[in-house]
C-alpha positions in Angstrom: 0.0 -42.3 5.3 1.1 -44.1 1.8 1.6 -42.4 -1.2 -1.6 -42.2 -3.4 -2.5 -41.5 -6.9 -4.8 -38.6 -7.2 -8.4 -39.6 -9.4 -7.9 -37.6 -12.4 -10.8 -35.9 -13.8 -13.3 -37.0 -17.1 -12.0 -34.2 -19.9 -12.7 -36.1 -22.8 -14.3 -33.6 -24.4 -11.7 -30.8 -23.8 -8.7 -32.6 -25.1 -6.1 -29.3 -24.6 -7.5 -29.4 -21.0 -7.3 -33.3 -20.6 -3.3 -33.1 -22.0 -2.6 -30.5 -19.2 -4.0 -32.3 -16.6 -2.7 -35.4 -17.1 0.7 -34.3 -17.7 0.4 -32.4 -14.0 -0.6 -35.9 -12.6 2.4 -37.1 -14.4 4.9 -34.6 -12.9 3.4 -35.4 -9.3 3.9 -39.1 -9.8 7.9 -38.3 -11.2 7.9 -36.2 -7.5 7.2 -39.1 -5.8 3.5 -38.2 -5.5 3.6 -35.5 -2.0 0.2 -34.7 -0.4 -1.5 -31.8 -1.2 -0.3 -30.5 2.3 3.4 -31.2 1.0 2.7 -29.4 -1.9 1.4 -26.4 0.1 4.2 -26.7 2.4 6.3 -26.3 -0.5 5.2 -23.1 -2.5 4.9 -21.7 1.3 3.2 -18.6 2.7 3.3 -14.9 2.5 4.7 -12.1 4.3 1.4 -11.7 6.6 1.4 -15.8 7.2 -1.2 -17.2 5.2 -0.6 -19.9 3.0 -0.2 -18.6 -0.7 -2.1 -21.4 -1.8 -3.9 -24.1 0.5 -4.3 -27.8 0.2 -8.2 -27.7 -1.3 -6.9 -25.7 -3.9 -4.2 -28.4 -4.2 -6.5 -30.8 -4.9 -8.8 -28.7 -6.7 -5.9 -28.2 -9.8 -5.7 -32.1 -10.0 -8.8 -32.8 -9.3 -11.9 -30.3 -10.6 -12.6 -30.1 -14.8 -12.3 -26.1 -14.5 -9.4 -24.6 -16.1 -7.0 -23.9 -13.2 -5.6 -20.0 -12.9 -2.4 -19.3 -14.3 -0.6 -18.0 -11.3 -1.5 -20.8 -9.2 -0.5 -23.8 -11.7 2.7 -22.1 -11.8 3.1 -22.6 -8.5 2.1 -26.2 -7.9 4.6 -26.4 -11.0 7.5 -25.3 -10.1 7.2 -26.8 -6.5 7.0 -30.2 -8.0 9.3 -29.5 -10.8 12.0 -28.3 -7.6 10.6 -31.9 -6.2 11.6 -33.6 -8.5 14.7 -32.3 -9.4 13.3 -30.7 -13.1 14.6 -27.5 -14.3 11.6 -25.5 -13.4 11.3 -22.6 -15.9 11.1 -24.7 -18.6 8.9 -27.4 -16.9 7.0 -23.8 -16.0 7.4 -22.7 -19.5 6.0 -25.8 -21.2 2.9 -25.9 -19.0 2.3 -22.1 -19.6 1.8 -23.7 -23.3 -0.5 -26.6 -22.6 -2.6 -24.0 -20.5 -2.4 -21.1 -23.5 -4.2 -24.0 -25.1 -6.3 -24.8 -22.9 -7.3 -21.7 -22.5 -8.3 -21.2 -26.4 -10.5 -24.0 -26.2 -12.3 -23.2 -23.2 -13.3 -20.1 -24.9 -14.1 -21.7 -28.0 -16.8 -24.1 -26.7 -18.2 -21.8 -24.6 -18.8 -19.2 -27.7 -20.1 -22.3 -29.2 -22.5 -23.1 -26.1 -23.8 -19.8 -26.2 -24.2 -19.8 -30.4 -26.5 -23.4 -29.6 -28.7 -21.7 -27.1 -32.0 -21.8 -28.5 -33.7 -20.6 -24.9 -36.7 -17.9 -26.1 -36.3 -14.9 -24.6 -38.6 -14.4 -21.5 -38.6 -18.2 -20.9 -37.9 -19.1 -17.6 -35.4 -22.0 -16.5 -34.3 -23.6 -13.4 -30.7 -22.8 -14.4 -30.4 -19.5 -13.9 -28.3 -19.4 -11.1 -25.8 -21.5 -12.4 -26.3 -19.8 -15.5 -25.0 -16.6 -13.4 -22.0 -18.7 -12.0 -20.8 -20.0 -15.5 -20.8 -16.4 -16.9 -19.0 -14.7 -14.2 -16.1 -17.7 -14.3 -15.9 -17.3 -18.0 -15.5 -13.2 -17.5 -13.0 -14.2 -14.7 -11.1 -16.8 -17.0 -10.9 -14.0 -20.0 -9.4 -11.7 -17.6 -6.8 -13.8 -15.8 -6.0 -14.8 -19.3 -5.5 -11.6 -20.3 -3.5 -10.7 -17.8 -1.2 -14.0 -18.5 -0.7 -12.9 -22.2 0.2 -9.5 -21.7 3.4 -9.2 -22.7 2.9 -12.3 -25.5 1.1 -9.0 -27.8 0.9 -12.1 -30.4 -0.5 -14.5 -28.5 -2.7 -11.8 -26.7 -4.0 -9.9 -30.1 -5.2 -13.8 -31.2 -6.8 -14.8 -28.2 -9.0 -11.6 -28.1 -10.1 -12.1 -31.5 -11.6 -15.2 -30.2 -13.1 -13.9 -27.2 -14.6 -10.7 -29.9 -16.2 -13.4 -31.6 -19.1 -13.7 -29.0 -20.4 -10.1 -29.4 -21.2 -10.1 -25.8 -18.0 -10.0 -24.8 -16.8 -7.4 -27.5 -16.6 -4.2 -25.1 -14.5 -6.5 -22.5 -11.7 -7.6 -25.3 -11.8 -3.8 -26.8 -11.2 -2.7 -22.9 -7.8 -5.5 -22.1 -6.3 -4.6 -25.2 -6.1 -1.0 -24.1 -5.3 -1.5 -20.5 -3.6 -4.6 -18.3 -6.2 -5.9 -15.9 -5.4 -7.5 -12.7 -6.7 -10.7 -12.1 -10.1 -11.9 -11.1 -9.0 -13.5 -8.0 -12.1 -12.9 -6.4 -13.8 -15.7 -8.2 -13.7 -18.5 -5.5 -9.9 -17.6 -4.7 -9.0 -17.0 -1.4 -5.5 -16.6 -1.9 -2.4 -14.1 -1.8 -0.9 -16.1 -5.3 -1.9 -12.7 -7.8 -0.3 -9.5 -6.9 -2.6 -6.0 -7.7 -1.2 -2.4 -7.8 -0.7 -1.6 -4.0 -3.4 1.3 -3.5 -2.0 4.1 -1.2 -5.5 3.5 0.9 -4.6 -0.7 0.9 -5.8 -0.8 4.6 -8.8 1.2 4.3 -10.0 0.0 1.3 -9.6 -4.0 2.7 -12.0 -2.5 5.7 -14.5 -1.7 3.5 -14.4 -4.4 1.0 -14.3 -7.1 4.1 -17.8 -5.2 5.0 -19.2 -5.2 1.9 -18.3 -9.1 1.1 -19.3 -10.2 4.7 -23.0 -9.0 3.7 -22.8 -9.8 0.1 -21.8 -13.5 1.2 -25.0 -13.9 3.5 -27.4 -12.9 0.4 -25.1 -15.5 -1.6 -25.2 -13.1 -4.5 -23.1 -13.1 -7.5 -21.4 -10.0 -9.3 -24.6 -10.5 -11.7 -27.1 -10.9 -8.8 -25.5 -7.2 -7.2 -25.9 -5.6 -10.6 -29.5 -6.8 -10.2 -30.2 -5.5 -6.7 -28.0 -2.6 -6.6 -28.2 -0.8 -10.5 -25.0 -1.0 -10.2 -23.0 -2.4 -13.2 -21.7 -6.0 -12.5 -18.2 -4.3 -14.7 -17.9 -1.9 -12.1 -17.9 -4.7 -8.9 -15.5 -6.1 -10.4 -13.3 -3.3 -11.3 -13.4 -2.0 -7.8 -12.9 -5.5 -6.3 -10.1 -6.1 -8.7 -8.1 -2.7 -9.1 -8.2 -1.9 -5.5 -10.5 1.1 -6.2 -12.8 2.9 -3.7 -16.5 2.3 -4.8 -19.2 5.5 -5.5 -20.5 6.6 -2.3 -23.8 6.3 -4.3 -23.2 2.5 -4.7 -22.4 1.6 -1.3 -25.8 3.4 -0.6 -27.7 1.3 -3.5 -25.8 -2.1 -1.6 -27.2 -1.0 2.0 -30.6 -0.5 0.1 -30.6 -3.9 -1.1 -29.8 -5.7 1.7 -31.3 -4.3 4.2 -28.9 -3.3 6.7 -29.2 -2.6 10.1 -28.4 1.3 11.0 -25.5 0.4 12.5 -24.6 -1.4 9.7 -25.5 1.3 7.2 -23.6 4.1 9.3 -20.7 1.4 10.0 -20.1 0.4 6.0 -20.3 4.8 5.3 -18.0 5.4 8.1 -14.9 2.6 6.8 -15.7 4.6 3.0 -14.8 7.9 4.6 -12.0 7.0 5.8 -10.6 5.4 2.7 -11.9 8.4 0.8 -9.6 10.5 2.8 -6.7 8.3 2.9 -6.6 8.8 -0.9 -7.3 12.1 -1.0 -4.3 13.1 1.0 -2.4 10.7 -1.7 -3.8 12.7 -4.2 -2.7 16.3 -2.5 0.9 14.8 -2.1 0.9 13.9 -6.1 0.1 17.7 -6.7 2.8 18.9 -4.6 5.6 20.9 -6.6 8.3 18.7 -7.6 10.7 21.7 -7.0 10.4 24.9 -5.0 12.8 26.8 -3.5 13.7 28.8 0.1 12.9 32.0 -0.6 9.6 31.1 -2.2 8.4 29.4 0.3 9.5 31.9 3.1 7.2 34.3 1.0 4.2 31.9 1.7 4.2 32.2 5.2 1.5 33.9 7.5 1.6 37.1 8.1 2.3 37.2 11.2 3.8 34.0 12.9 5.1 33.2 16.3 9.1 33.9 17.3 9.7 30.4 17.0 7.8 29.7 14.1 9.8 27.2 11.7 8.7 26.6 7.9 8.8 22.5 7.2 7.3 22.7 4.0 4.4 24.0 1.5 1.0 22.4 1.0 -2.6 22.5 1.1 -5.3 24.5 -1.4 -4.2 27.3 -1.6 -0.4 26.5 -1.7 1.0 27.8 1.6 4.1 27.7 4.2 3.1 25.3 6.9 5.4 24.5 10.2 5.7 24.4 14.5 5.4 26.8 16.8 8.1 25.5 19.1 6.8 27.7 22.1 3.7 25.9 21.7 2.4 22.4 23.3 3.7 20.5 26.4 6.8 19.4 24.6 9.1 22.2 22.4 10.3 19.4 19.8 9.8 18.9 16.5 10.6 15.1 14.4 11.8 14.7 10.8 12.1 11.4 10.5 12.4 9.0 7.2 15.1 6.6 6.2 18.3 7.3 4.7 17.6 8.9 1.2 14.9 10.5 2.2 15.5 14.5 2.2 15.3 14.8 5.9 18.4 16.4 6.2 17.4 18.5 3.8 14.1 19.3 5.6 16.0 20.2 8.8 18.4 22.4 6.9 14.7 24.5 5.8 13.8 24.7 9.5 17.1 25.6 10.9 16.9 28.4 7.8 13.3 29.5 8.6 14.4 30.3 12.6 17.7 32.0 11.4 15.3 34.6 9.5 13.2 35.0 12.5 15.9 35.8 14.6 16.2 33.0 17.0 19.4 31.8 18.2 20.6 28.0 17.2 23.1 25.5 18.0 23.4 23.3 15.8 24.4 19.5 16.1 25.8 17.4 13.0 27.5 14.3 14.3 28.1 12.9 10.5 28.4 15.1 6.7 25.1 17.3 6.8 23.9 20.5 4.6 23.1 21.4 8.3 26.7 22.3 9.0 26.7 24.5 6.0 24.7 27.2 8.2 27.7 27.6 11.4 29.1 31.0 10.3 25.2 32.2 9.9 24.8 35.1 12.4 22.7 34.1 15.8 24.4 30.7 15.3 26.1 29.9 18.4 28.0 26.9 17.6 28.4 23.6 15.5 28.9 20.6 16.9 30.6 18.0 14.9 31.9 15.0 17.1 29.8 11.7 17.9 29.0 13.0 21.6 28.1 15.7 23.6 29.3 16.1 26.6 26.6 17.3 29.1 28.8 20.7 30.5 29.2 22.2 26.6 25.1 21.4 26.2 24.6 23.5 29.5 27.0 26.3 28.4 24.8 27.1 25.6 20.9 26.6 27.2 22.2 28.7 30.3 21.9 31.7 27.9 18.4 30.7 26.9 15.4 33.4 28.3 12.2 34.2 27.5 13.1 37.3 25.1 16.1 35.9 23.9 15.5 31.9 22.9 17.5 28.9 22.1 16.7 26.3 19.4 19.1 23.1 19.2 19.1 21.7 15.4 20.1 18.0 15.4 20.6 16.3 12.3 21.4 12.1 12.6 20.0 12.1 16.6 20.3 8.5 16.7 24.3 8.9 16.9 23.8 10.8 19.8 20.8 8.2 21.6 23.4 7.4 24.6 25.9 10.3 24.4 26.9 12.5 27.7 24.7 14.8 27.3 21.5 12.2 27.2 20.4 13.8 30.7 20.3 17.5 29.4 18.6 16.6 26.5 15.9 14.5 28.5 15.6 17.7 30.7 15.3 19.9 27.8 12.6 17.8 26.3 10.6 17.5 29.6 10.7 21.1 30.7 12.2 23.4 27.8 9.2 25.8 27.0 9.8 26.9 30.6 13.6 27.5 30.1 13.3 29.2 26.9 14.3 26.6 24.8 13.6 24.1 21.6 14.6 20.9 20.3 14.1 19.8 16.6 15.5 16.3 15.6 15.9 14.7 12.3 16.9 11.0 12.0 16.1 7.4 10.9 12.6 6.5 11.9 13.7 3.2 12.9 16.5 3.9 15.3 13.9 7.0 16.3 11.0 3.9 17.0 12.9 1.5 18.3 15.2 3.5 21.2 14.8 3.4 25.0 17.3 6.3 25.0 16.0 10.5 25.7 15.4 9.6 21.9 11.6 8.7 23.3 10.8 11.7 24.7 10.3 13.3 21.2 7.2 11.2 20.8 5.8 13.1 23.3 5.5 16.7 21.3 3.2 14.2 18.9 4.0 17.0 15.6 6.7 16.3 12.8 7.4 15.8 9.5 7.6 12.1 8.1 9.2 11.9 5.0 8.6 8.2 3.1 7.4 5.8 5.9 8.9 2.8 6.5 6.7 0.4 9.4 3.2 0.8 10.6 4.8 2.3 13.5 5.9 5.5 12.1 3.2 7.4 12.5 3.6 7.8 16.3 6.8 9.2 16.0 4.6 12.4 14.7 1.4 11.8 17.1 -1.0 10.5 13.7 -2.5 6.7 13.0 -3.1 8.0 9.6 0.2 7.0 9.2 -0.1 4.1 9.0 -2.0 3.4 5.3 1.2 5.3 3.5 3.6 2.5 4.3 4.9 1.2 1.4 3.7 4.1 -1.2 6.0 4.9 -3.2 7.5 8.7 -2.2 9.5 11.7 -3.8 12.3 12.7 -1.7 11.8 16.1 -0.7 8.0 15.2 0.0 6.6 14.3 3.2 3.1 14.4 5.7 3.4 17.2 8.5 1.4 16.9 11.7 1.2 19.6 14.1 -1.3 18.2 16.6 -4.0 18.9 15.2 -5.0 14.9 14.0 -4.7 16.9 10.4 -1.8 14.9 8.2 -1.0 16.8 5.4 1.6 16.2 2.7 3.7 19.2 1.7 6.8 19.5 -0.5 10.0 20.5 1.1 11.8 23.8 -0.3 15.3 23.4 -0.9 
């Protein structure tokens, strides 16, 4: 298929508008004019596959008189601009201009529309609905502009002071001056191209949002319309659709009131909140956490009376208390640390091997590379330290053999992924598979990935389903400590030290480790 020029537009009465457009036409003609596919295929897609911006909205930049967003002209910019062999931050930079213009005007004229309107108040049109529409995209346009100028305070202070001018919108420019807003993508966007504060509930939250839109979609409501049915504040719709916020309990309620959903739907919409509810809740109990609290302290938090092999992994919950294994408990004695490099696990394991030593129980510990852990091999009831990158299965044997019921034996592995294929792979299968019957424990720290990932006796600590995961890494992670929950705390930022403990129980709790 030829080449063809795109039809541009009729802005004759937005002149700022009509200078940015046609200068976009212009830049596609100097790239040699690519389809709106080629144009796609160039800006690409995102990490989960989905094009960051598709052909229609191609065409939709060139083509519609709206005010494109920001983040997607930039885009379709700076592909062409690469296209065409143009340095693209300034051909970026210049259109970021034409649009600030644009942008200025837009709001201008539609002050000025709403100065003009001479409607009385109670008379009835048959405009309302798109009356709706054109409000919502102008409260979407302020925002995303907003969010554009930020860090131009000039350029942002002047442009509010326009949009104050409508006392309508007074609140709104009084509220982005204080605080950034993301952008209004929901407006008609179905795209990846604006990027919002990850929530540490991201996958929950989507699940209930994709419920709520599904129904909201088949009513064909607007933000205004929902404020209408529900009593719920259009401001607040759009807050929680654009800060990745969980909506009020209350609200969801008001929304399955209004449009008449099914009881399965109803108990279906209340079920996906609860589980975002307490996805950020346990955020929230990780964020208190102490940032600092040591041994001693911690050993005074402990139960009264605990199991033998009892090990403290960390410090949580309301009221702050010592949390950890039973090792002579479940079908498999093992407990996981894992996390990536960084992380404090070694730390962690050093606190366990610590907690045991104090409650008598013999170790042997295992540190193939540098650990704190090694620091502990003149403790008493230590029975050896072993430093080389394999274990040869007789010395492994040597040690268990002494293991009995009144008299255990706990190995302490820091960096178990060294020691995935090493001589003693069998004995520590075996140990894994039938240990509380022999008197003896495993606990493992190492990287989460090499953890995942082996075919090695490394997968037999799966089985135990209880660790501590210290700043997750893959959707996988969870499994290595027997909880799904796991999986919406990828990606959160953590504190080293910090981590979620799971002891069986489906219960993931986040607890500070003591030093």
């Amino acid at each position: 298929m030829s080449a063809q020029l795109w039809t541009r537009p009729d802005l004759s009465h937005q002149p700022c508008l009509e200078k940015l457009n046609g200068d976009l036409h212009d830049l596609r003609l100097d790239a040699g004019l690519p389809s709106a596919r080629g144009i796609r295929d160039r800006i690409g897609k995102d990490t989960q596959g989905f094009w960051i911006v598709n052909h229609q909205a191609v065409l939709d930049v060139f083509q519609k008189t709206d005010l494109p967003p920001l983040g997607r002209l930039d885009l379709i910019v700076r592909a062409l601009a690469e296209i065409a062999r143009h340095d693209d931050d300034t051909v970026a930079d210049r259109f970021k201009e034409l649009w600030k213009l644009a942008v200025s005007e837009t709001v201008a004229q539609a002050h000025a529309s709403l100065q003009d309107d001479n409607t009385e108040p109670g008379e009835e049109t048959d405009n309302d609905t798109q009356g709706d529409a054109a409000l919502e995209s102008l409260k979407s346009l302020i925002i995303n502009a907003a969010q554009s100028l930020w860090d131009d305070k000039d350029a942002l202070r002047v442009f509010l002071g326009v949009v104050r001018r409508s006392e309508g919108f007074a609140r709104m420019a009084d509220a982005l001056e204080e605080h950034r807003p993301a952008n209004a993508t929901f407006y008609g966007v179905q795209s990846h191209e604006f990027e919002v504060a990850r929530s540490p509930a991201r996958r929950e939250l989507i699940a209930v949002q994709r419920c709520l839109e599904e129904h909201r979609l088949k009513h064909h409501w607007s933000f205004t319309e929902l404020e209408h049915q529900t009593g719920i504040s259009a401001d607040r719709w759009i807050r929680w659709y654009t800060h990745d916020e969980l909506p009020d309990r209350e609200a969801l309620i008001a929304f399955s009131n209004a449009a008449h959903l099914q009881l399965e739907d109803h108990t279906l919409l209340l079920g996906l909140w609860s589980t975002a509810r307490e996805a950020l809740e346990r955020q929230l109990r990780f964020d208190s956490l102490p940032s600092d609290i040591g041994f001693d302290e911690a050993w005074a938090m402990r139960p009264s009376a605990v199991p033998r092999l009892w090990a403290l992994a960390g410090v949580g919950g309301d009221p702050l208390s010592a949390h950890g294994p039973d090792l002579a408990a479940g079908s498999t004695p093992a407990f996981t640390i894992a996390g990536p490099a960084g992380s404090g696990r070694s730390t962690a394991l050093t606190t366990v091997a610590r907690s045991l030593l104090a409650g008598g129980t013999r170790l042997l510990l295992v540190a193939p590379r540098p650990s704190p852990l090694r620091e502990l091999a003149e403790r008493p009831s230590v029975l050896g330290c072993l430093v080389q990158d394999d274990i040869e299965r007789q010395e492994l044997e040597e040690v268990l053999d002494t293991a009995t019921r009144d008299d255990p034996v706990v190995v302490v592995m820091d960096d178990a992924e060294v020691l995935a294929d090493c001589g003693a792979s069998r004995v520590l299968r075996r140990l894994l598979q039938n240990g509380s019957s022999e008197a003896a424990a495993l606990v493992a720290a190492g990287d989460e990935r090499e953890i995942d990932h082996s075919m090695k006796w490394l997968s037999e600590l799966t089985k135990a389903r209880r660790g501590l995961l210290l700043a997750p890494q893959a959707n996988t992670s969870g499994k290595l400590i027997g909880s799904a929950s796991a999986t919406s705390l990828v990606g959160v930022s953590s504190t080293p030290g910090r981590g979620w403990l799971h002891l069986g129980d489906g219960d993931l709790m986040a607890v500070a480790v003591p030093r």
